[in-house]
N, C-alpha and C positions, 0 to 999 in steps of 0.2 A: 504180673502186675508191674506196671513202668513208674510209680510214680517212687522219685527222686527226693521228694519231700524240700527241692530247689527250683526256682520257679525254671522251665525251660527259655533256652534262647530262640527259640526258632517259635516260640509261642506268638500270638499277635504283640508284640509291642510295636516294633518297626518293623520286621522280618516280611510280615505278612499282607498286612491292610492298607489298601492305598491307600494315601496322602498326594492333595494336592502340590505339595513343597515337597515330594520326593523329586529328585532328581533323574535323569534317565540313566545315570549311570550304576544304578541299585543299589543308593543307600542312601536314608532320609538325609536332610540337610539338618547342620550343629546346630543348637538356637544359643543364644548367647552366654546362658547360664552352663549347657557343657564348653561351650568356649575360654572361657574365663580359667582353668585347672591349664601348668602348662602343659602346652601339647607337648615338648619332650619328657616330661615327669609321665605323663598319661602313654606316650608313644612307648615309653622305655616298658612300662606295665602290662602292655598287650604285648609287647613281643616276649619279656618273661613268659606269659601265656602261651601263645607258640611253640618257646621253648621247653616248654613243660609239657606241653601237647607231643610236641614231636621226640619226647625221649619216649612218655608212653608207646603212641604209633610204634619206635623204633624196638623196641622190647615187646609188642604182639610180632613184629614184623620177625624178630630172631627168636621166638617158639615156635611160629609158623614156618621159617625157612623158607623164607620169600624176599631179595633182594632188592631192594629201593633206595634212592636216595631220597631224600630229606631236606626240603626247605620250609623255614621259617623262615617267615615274613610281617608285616603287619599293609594291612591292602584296607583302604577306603575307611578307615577308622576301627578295623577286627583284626583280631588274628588269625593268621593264617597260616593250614602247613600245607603245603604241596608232597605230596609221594610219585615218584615216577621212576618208571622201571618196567621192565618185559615181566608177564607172566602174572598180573598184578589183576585182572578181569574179578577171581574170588573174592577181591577186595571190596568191590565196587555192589556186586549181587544184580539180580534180578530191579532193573529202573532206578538201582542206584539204594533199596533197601540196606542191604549192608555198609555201605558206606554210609548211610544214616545214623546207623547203628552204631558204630567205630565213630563217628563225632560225637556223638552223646557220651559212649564213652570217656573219650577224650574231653571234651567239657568234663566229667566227672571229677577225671583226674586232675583238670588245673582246681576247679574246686575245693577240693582236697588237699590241695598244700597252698590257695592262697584266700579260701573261705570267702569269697565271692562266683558268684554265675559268671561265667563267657560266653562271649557271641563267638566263639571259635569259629573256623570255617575250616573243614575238611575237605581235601580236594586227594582223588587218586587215580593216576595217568589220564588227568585231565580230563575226567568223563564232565565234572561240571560244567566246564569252559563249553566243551560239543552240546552238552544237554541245555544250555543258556542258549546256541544257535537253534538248537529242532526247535526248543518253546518259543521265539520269539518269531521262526515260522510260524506255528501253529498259533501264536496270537494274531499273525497280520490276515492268516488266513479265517478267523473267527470273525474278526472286523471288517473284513470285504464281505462275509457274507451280513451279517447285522447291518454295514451300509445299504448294499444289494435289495433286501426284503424287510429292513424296519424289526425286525421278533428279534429277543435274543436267542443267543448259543448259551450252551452248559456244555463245559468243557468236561472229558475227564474229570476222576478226581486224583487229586495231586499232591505232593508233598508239601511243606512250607516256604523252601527253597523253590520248590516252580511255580510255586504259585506266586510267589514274588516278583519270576521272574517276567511270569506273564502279566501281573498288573504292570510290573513297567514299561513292559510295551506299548500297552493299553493304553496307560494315562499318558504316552506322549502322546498320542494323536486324538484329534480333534474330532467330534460330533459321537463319542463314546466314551463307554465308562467300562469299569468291570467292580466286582464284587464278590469276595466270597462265599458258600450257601453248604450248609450241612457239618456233619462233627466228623473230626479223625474218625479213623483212613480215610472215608468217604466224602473229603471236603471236598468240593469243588468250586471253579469259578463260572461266573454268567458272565457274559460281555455282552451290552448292550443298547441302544442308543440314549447321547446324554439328553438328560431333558431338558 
């Protein structure tokens, strides 16, 4: 049983569901009412988060005896830790599950000492960064064929994270759409033409 009894971050809020006013850089645009708190009051709060995050990571990191460095960051309005270092593959797991896993953690624990949800973002030796290139292959190549013959594609099913990644692809480009269809694990996306 997963449930945290704290709404998840990778849930549909923004993480997941296109919007047309997302941006192609993969992450929706501020509307005026989060604009308004200052952004360094706000900015200083996510990276406490970070910081919080990456003492966690750094303490699974020296039970496991597995060597990484360590960045906090704050990227596109989230926090962020980067792990990087040789031998680091266990971290990551099979399409990136354990390192799914190790962020919820991590969300858990900013939680826990500052009694709100994070959009944390976990990243480790950079499999996100390469996994954001194969998806957003695999999106251009769903939408040359949906151009091609008119039906959609049903992709895979996919994380919340790819699946993000690939509506962003998506919704930059013209004469198609995409959308999500089915429940964890087995959600996936259709890309198909816009009407």
């Amino acid at each position: 049983m997963t449930d945290t009894s704290i709404p998840r971050a990778d849930q549909p809020l923004d993480d997941e569901e296109p919007t047309a006013a997302a941006p192609v850089g993969g992450e929706p645009e501020e509307t005026d009412a989060e604009a308004a708190p200052s952004k360094t009051a706000g900015e200083s709060d996510l990276f406490r988060q970070s910081e919080i995050a990456a003492d966690y990571v750094e303490g699974l990191l020296d039970i496991l005896d597995y060597d990484g460095d360590i960045d906090e960051l704050v990227s596109g309005g989230r926090p962020v830790v980067e792990v990087v270092g040789g031998r680091l593959q266990n971290l990551v797991g099979q399409r990136g599950a354990t390192l799914e896993a190790l962020q919820e953690l991590a969300r858990l624990a900013v939680f826990r000492q500052t009694g709100a949800p994070s959009r944390l973002l976990l990243d480790v030796g950079g499999y996100r960064a390469n996994r954001r290139k194969e998806l957003a292959a695999v999106a251009r190549n769903a939408v040359e064929k949906v151009k091609e013959h008119g039906e959609p594609v049903r992709l895979e099913p996919m994380s919340a994270f790819e699946r993000k990644c690939v509506h962003d692809v998506v919704n930059a480009i013209d004469g198609v759409e995409s959308e999500s269809e089915g429940v964890e694990p087995s959600r996936r996306i259709v890309v198909r033409p816009a009407d």
